[in-house]
Backbone as CSV, one residue per row, in Angstrom:
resi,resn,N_x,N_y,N_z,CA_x,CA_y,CA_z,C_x,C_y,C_z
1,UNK,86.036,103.708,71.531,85.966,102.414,72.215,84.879,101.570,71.577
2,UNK,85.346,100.738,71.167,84.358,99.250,70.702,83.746,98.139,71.821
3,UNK,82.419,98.328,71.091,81.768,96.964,72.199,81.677,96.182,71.129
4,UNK,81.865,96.056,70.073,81.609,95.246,69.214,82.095,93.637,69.242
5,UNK,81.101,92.591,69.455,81.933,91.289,69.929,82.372,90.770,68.952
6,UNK,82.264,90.928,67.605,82.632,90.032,66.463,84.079,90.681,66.694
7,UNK,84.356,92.357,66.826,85.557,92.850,66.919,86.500,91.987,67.766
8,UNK,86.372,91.645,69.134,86.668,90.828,70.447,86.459,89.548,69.335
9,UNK,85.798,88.910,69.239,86.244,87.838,68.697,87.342,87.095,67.566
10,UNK,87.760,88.561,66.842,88.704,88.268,65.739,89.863,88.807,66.710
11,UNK,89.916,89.400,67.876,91.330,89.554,68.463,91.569,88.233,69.425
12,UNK,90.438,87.473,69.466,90.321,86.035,70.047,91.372,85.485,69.797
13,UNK,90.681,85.132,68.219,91.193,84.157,66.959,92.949,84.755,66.831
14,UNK,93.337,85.922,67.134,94.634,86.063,66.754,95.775,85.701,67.725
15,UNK,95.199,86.813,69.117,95.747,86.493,70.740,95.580,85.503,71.199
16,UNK,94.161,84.914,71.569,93.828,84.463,72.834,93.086,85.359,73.638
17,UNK,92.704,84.985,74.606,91.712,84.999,75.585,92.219,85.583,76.752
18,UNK,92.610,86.525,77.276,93.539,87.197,78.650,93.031,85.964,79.869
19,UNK,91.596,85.954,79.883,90.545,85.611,80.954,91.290,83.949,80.935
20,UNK,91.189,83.386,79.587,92.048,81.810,79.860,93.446,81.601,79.902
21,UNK,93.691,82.710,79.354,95.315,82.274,79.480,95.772,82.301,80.592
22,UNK,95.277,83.355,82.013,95.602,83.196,83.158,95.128,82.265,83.776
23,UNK,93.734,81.663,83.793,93.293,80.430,84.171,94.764,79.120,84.130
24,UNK,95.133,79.031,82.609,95.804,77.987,82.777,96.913,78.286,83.167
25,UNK,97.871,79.467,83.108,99.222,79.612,84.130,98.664,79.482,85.361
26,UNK,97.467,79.805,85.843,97.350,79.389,87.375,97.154,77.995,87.653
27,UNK,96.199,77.478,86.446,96.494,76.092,86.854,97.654,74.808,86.462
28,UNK,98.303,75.928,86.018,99.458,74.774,85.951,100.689,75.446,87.175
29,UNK,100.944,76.175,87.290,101.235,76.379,88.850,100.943,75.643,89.937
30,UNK,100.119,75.898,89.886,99.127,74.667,91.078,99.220,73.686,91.346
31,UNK,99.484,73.033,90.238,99.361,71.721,89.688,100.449,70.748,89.834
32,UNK,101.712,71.705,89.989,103.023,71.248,89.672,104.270,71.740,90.843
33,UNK,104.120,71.424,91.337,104.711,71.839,92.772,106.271,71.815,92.528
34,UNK,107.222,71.599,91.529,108.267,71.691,91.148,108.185,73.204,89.967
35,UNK,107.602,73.863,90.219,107.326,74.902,89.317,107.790,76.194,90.606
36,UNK,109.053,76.891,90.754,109.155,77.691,92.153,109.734,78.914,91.912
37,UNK,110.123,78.655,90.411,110.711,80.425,89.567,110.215,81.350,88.949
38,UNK,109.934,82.534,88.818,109.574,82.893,87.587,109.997,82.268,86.445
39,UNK,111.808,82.538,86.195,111.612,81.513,85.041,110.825,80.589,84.127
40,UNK,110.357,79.845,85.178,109.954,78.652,84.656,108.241,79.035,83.834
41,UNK,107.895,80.276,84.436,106.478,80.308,83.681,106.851,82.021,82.671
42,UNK,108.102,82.412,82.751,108.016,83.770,82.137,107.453,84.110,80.357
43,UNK,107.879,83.015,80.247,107.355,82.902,78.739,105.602,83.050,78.737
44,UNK,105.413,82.104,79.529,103.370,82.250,79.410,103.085,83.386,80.006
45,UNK,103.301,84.315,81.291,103.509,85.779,81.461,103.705,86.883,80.599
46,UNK,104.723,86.434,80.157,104.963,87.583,78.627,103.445,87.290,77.242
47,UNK,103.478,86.455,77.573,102.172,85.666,76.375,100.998,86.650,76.906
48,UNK,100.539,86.320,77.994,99.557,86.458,79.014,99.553,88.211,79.173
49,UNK,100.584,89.433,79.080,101.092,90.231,79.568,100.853,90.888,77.879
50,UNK,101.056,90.440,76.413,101.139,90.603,75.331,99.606,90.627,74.987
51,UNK,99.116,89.580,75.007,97.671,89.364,74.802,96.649,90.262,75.654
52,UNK,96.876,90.819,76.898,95.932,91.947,78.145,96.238,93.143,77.334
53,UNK,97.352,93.276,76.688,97.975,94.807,76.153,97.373,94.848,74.813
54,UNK,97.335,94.015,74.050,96.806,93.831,72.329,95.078,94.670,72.754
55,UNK,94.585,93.839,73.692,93.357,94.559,74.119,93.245,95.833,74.235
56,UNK,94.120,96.561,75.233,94.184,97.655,75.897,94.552,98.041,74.366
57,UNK,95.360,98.501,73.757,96.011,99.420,72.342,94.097,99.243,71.390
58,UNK,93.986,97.997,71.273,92.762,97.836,70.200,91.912,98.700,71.142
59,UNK,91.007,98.664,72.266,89.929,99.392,73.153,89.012,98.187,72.625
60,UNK,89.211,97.067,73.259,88.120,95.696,72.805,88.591,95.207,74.469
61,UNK,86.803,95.119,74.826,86.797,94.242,75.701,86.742,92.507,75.424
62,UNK,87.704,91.686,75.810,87.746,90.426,75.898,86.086,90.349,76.178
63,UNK,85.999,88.868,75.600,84.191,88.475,76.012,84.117,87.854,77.032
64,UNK,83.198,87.886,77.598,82.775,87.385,78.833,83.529,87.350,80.171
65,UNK,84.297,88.982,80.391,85.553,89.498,81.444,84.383,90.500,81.867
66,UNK,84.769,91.035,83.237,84.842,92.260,83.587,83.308,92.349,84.207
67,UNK,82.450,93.588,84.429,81.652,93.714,85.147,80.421,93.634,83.509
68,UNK,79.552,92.516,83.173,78.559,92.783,82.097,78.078,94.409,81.918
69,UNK,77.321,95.194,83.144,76.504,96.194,83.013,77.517,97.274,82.497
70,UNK,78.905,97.653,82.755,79.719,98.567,83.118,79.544,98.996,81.462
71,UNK,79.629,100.026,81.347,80.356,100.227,79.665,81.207,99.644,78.623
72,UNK,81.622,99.307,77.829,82.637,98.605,77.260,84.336,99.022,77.769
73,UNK,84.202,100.885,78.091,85.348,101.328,77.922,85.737,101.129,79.586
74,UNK,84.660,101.248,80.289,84.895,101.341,81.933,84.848,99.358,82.518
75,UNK,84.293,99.011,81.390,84.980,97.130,81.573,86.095,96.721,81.367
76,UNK,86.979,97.309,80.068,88.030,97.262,79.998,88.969,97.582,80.852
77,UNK,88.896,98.562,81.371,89.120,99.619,82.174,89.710,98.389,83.619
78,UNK,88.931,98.148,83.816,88.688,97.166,84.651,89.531,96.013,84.753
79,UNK,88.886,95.391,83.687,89.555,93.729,83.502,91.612,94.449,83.725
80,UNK,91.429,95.562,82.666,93.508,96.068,82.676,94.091,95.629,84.140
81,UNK,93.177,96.212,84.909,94.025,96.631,86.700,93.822,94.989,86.698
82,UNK,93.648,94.180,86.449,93.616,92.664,86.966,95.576,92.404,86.813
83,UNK,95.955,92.590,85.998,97.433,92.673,86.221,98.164,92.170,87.011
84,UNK,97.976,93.519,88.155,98.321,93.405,89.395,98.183,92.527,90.116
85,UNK,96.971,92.204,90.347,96.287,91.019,90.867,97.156,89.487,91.194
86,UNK,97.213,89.594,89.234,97.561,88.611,88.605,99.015,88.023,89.503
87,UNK,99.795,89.009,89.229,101.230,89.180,89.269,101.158,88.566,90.419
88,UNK,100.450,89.521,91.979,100.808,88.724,93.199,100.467,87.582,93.223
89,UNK,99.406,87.270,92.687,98.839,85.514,92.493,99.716,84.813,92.521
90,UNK,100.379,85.008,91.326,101.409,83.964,90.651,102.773,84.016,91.772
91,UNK,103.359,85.003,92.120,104.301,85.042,92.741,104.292,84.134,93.902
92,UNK,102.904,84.473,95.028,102.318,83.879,95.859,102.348,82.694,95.819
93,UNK,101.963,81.945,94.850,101.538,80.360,94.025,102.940,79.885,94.001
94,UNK,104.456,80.783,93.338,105.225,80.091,93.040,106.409,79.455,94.600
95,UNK,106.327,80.863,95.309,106.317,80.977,96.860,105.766,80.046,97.790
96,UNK,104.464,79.347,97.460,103.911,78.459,98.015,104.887,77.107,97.639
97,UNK,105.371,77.161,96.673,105.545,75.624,95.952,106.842,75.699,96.649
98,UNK,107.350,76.640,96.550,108.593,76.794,97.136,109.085,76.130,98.582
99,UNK,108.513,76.431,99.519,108.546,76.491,100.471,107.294,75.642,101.248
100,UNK,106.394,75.416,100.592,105.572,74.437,101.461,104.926,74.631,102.785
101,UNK,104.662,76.328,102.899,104.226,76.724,103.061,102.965,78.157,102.965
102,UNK,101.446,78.347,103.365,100.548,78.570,103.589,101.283,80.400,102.609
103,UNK,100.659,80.488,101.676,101.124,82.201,101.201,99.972,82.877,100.206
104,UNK,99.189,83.579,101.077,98.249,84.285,100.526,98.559,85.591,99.857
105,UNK,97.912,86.104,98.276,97.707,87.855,98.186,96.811,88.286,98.994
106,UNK,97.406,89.550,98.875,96.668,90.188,99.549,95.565,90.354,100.437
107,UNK,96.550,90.360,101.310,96.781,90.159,102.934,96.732,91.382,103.930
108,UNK,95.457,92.041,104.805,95.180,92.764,105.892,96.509,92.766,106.515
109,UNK,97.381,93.665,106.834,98.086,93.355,108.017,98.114,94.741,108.676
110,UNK,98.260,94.855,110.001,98.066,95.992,110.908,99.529,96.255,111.148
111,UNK,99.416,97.670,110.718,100.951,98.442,111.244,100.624,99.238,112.196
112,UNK,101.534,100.238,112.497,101.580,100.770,113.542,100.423,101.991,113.533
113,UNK,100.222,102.221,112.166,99.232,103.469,112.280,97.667,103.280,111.664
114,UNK,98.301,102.236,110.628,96.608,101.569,109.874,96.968,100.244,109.401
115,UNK,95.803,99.740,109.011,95.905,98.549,108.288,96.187,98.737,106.460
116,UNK,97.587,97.748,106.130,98.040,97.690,105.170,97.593,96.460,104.205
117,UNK,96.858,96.474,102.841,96.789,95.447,102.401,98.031,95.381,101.446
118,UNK,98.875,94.226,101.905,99.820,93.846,101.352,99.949,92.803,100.288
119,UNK,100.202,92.886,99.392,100.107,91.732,98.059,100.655,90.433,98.537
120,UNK,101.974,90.058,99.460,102.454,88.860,99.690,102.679,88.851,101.103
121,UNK,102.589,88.138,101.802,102.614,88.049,103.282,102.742,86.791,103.594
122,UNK,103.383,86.671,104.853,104.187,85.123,105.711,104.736,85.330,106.898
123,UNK,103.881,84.889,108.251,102.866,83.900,107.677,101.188,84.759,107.349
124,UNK,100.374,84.220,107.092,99.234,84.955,106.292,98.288,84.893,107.678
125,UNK,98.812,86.761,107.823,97.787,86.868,109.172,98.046,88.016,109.299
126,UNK,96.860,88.636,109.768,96.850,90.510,110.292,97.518,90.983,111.318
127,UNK,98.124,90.174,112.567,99.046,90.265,112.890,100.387,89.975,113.357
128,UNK,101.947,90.696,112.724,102.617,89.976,113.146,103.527,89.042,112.368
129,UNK,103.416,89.632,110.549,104.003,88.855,109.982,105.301,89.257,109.852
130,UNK,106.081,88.112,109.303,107.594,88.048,108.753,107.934,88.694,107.784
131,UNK,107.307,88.298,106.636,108.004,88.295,105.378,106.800,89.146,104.631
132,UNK,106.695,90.635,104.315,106.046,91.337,103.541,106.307,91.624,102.191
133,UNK,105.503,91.508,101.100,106.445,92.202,99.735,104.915,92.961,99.014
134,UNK,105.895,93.745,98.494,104.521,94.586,97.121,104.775,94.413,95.912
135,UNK,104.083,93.919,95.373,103.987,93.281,94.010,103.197,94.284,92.892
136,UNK,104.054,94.665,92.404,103.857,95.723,91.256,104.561,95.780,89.868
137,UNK,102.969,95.957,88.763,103.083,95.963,87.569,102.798,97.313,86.956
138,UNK,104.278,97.989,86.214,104.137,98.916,85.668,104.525,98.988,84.116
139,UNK,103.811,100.613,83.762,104.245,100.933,82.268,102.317,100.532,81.675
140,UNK,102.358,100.391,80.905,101.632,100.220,79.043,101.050,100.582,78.225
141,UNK,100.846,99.945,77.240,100.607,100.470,75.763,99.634,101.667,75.358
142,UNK,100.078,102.415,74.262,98.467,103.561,74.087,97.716,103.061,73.795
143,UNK,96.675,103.720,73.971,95.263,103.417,73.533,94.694,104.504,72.715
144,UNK,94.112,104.696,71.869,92.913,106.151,71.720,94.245,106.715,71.830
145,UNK,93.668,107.844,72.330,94.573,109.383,72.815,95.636,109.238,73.685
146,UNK,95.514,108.422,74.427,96.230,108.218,75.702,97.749,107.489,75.271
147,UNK,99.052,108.244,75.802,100.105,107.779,75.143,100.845,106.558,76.246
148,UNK,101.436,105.932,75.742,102.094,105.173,76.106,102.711,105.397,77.933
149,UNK,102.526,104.548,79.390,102.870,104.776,80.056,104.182,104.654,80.624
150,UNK,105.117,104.428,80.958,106.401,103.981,81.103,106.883,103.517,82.669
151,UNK,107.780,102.433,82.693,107.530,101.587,84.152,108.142,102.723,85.211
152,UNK,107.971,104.057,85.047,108.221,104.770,86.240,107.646,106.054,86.431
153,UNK,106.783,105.899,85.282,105.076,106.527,85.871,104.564,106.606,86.993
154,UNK,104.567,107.652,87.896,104.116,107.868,89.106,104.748,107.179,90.346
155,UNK,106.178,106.618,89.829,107.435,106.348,90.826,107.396,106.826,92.012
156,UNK,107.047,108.460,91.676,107.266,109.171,93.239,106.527,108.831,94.042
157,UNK,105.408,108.755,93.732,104.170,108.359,94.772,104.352,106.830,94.967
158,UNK,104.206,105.912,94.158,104.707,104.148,94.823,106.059,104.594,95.838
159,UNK,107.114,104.922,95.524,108.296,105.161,96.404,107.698,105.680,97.765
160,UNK,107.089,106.545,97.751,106.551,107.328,99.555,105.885,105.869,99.737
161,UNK,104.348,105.531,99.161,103.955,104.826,99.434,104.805,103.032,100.225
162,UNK,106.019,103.170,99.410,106.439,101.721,99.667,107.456,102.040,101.094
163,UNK,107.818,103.073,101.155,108.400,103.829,102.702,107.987,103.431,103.454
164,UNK,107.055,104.627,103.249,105.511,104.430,104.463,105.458,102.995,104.980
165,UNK,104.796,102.246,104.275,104.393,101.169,104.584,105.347,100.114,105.330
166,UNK,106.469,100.020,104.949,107.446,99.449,105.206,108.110,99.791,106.737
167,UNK,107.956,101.760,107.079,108.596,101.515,108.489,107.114,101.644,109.119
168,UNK,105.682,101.238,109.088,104.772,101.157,109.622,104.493,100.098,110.284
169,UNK,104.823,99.058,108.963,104.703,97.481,108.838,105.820,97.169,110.610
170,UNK,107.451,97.598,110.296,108.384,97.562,111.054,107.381,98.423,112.998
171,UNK,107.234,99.067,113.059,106.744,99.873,113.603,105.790,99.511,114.646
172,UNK,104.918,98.614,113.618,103.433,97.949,114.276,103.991,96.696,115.103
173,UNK,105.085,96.410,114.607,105.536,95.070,115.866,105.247,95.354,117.001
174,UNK,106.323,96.478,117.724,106.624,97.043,119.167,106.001,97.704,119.350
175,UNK,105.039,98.910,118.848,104.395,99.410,118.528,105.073,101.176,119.451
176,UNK,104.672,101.316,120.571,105.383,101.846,121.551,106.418,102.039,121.993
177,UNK,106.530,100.124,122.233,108.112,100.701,123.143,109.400,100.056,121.915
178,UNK,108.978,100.888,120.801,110.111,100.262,119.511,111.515,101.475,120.022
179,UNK,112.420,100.795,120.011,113.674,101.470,120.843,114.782,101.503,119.055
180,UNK,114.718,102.948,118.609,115.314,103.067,117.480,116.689,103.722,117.602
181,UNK,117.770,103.027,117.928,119.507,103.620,118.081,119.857,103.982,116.805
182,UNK,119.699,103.078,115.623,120.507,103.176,114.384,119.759,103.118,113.723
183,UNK,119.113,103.511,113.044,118.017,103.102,111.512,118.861,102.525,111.043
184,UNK,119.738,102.641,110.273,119.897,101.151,109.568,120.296,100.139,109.924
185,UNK,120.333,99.973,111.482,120.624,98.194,112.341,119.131,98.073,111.766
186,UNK,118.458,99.476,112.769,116.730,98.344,113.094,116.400,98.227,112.228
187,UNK,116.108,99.237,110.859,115.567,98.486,109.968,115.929,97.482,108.991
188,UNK,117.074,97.057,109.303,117.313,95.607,108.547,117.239,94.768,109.611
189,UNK,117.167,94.751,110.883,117.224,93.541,111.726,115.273,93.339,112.063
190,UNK,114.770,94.553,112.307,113.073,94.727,112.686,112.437,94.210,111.946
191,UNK,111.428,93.033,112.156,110.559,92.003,111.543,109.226,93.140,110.779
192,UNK,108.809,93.235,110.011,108.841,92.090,108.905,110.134,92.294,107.845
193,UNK,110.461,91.303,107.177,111.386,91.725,106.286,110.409,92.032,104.688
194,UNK,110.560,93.197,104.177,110.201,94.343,103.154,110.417,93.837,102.123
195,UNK,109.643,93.369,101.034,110.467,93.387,99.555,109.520,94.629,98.519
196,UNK,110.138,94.990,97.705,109.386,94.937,96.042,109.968,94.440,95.319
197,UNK,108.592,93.224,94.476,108.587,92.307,93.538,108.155,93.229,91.998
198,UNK,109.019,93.449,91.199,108.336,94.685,90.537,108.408,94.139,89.122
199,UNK,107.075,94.157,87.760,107.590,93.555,86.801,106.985,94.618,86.083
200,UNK,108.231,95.116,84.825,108.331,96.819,84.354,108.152,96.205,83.043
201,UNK,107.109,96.855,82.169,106.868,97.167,80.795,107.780,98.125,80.395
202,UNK,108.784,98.588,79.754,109.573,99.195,79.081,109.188,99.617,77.620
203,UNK,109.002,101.035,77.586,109.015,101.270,76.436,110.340,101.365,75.090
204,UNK,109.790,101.760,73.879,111.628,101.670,72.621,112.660,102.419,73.993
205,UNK,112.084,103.341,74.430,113.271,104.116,74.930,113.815,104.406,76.105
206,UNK,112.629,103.260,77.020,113.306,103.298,78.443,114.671,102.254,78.481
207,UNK,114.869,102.559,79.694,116.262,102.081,79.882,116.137,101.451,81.286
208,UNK,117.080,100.178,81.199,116.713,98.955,82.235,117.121,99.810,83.390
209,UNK,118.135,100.492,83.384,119.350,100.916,84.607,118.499,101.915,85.213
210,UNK,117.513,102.533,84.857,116.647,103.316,85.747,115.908,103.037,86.697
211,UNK,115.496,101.575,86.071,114.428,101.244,86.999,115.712,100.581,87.697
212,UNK,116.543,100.106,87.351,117.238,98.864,88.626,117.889,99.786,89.391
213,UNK,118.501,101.116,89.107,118.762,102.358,89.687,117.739,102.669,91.462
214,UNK,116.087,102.641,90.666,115.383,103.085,91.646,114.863,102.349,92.899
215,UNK,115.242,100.518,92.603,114.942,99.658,93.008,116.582,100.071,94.016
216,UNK,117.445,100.029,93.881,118.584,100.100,94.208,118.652,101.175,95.781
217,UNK,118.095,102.168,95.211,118.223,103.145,96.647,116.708,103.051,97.493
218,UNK,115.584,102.573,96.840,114.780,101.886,98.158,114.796,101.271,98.904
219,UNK,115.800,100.114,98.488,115.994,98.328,98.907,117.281,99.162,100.596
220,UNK,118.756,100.341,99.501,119.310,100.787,100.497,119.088,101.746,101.977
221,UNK,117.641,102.267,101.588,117.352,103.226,102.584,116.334,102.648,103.951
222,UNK,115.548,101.834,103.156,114.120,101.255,103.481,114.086,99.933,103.365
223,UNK,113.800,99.308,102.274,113.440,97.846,102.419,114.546,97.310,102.406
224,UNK,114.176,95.505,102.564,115.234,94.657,103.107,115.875,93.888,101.649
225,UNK,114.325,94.210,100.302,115.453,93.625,99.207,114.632,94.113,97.997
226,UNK,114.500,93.016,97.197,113.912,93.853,96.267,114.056,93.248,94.304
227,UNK,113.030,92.817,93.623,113.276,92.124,92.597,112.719,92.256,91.276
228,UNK,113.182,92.679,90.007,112.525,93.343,89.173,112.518,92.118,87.763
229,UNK,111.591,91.828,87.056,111.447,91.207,86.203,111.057,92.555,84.759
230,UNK,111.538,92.531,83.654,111.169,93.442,83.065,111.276,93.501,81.221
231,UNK,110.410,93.786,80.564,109.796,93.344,78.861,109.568,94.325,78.222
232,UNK,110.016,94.203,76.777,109.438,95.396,75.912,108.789,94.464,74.667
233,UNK,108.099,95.430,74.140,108.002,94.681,72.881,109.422,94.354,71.755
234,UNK,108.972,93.006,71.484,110.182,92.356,70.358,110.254,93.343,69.156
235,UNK,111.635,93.246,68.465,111.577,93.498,67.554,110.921,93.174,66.266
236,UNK,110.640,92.221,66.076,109.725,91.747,65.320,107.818,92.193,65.633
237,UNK,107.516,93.028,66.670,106.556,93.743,66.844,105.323,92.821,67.248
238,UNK,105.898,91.115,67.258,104.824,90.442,67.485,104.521,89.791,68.978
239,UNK,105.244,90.136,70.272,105.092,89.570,71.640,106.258,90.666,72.361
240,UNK,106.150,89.786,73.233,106.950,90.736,74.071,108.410,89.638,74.264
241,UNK,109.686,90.674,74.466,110.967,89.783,75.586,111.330,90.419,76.459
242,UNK,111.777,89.537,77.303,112.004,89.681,78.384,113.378,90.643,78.467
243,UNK,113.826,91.646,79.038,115.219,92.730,79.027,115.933,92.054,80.207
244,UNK,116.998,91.925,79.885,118.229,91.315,80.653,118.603,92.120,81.804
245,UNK,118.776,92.505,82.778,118.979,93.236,83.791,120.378,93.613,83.235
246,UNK,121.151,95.174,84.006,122.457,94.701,83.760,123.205,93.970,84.820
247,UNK,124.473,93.749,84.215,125.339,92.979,84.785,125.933,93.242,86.217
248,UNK,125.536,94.620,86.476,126.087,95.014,87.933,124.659,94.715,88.976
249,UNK,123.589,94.449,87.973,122.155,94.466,89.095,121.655,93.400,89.106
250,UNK,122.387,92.136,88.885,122.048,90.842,88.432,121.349,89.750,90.167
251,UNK,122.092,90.344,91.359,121.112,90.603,92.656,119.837,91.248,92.267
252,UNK,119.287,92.255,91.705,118.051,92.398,91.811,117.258,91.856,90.633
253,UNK,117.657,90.633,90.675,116.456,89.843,89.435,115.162,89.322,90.472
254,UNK,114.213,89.161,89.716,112.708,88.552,90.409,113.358,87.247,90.985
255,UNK,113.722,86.393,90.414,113.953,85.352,91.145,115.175,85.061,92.601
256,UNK,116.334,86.019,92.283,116.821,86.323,93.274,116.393,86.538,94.420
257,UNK,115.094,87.486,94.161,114.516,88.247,95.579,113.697,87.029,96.055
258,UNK,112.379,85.953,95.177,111.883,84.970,95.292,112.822,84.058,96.497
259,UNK,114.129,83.648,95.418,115.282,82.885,96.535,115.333,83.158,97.739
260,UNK,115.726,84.642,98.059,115.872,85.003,99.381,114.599,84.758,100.015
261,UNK,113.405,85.557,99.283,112.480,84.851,100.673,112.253,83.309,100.901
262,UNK,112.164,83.115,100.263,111.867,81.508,100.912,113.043,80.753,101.374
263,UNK,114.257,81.742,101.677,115.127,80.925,102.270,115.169,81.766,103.872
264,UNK,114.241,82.842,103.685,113.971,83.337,104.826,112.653,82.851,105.310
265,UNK,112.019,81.823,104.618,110.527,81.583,105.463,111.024,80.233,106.015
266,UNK,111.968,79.453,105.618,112.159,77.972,105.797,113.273,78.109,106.432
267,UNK,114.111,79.260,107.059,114.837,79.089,107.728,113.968,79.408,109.363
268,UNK,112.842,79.391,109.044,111.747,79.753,110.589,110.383,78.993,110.675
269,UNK,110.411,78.692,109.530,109.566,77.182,109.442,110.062,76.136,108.438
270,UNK,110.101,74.878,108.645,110.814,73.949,107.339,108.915,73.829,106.989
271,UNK,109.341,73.235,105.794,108.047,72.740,104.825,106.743,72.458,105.288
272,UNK,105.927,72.651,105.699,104.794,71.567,106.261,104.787,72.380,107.825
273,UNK,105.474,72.643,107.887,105.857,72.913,109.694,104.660,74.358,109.870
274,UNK,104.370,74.415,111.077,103.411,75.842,111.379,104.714,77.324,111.750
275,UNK,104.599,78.083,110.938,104.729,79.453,111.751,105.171,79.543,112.828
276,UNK,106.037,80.402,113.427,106.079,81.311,114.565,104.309,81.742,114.982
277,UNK,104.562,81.603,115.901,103.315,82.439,116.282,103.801,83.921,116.512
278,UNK,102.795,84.797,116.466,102.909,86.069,116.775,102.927,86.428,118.168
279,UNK,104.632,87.424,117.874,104.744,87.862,119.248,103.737,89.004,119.868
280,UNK,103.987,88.096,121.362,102.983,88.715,122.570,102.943,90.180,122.664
């Protein structure tokens, strides 16, 4: 691992800057309130998503990221998991524009057994919301020793985890007197409605249909939907593209799932309008 800044500075001069490039997709999000797809920013994502990874493979901390005191390798370390972060940000941001209404990350909300911090939430409050989703970035590049991760790396454990949470979330409404005849009435009719927003790094040899496979029997057992955006590196070895879903899973694209919620937040508030309040 290199602390070396002249090193960081010639991956500057080639990439970019992780730390600005998200600055300005956030501020042009922001900025532009006709901006409500992924689409519309996937290209600067993949940029943004290409340039965090060039880092991670080199072991160069970007300059002026991360915690100063930490080590070079445990800063890096660091700034990587921003990702995630990132991802709900943006989703959140594009969700906001959408709908014209109030949509915070990560978001406290109380289920039935603990408190869940949830990446997207509506309306944005600990108790009592509608519209829940988990926003997750998987897979990437080697580094050093460490080989390449792949977007269904530790699947099993996100899958319990996204269960869990989901009939907890459902759960914490009624809390007590939740009256369960059919699991699959209540849990597609029982508030909050569930997503995963999921955007998969793919390695040469993963394959799209796995992940849209796994997205496929969560969305059927458990959650209410579910949306995968997903990139490998180009052939040309210099950025990343974006992988086409297939043609039978073309419902579970990121923006699909985007669509549905905000046609589920504005069918219970229009634009501007306040929330449901939380039931008594």
């Amino acid at each position: 691992m290199t602390n070396d800044a002249a090193d960081a500075q010639r991956l500057e001069d080639e990439v970019g800057h992780p730390g600005q490039r998200w600055d300005d997709l956030l501020a042009r999000v922001r900025g532009d309130a006709a901006l409500q797809t992924f689409g519309a920013i996937a290209e600067e994502w993949l940029g943004l998503m290409w340039c965090l990874d060039r880092y991670r493979s080199a072991e160069v901390a970007p300059l002026g990221m991360g915690n100063p005191n930490a080590s070079a390798a445990n800063r890096l370390s660091g700034i990587y998991r921003y990702k995630g972060n990132w991802f709900a940000t943006i989703l959140a941001e594009l969700l906001k524009n959408a709908t014209g209404q109030e949509i915070r990350p990560r978001q406290e909300v109380q289920g039935f057994s603990q408190t869940h911090q949830i990446d997207i939430a509506w309306p944005a409050r600990e108790d009592d919301p509608l519209v829940c989703a988990e926003a997750k970035v998987t897979g990437g590049p080697a580094y050093g020793s460490t080989r390449a991760r792949g977007a269904l790396s530790d699947w099993s454990n996100r899958r319990k985890e996204l269960k869990f949470a989901a009939t907890d979330l459902k759960l914490g409404r009624r809390k007590h007197d939740t009256q369960i005849d059919s699991w699959g009435f209540w849990r597609r009719s029982a508030p909050p409605a569930t997503y995963i927003l999921w955007g998969a790094r793919l390695r040469p040899d993963d394959r799209i249909e796995r992940v849209t496979r796994q997205v496929e029997r969560v969305v059927g057992t458990y959650l209410d939907g579910g949306g995968i955006v997903a990139w490998r590196t180009s052939s040309d070895g210099a950025g990343y593209d974006a992988v086409p879903l297939p043609a039978d899973a073309q419902s579970l694209s990121l923006d699909e799932a985007l669509r549905e919620i905000k046609t589920r937040i504005n069918r219970q508030a229009a634009p501007g309008q306040p929330p449901p309040p939380p039931q008594a």
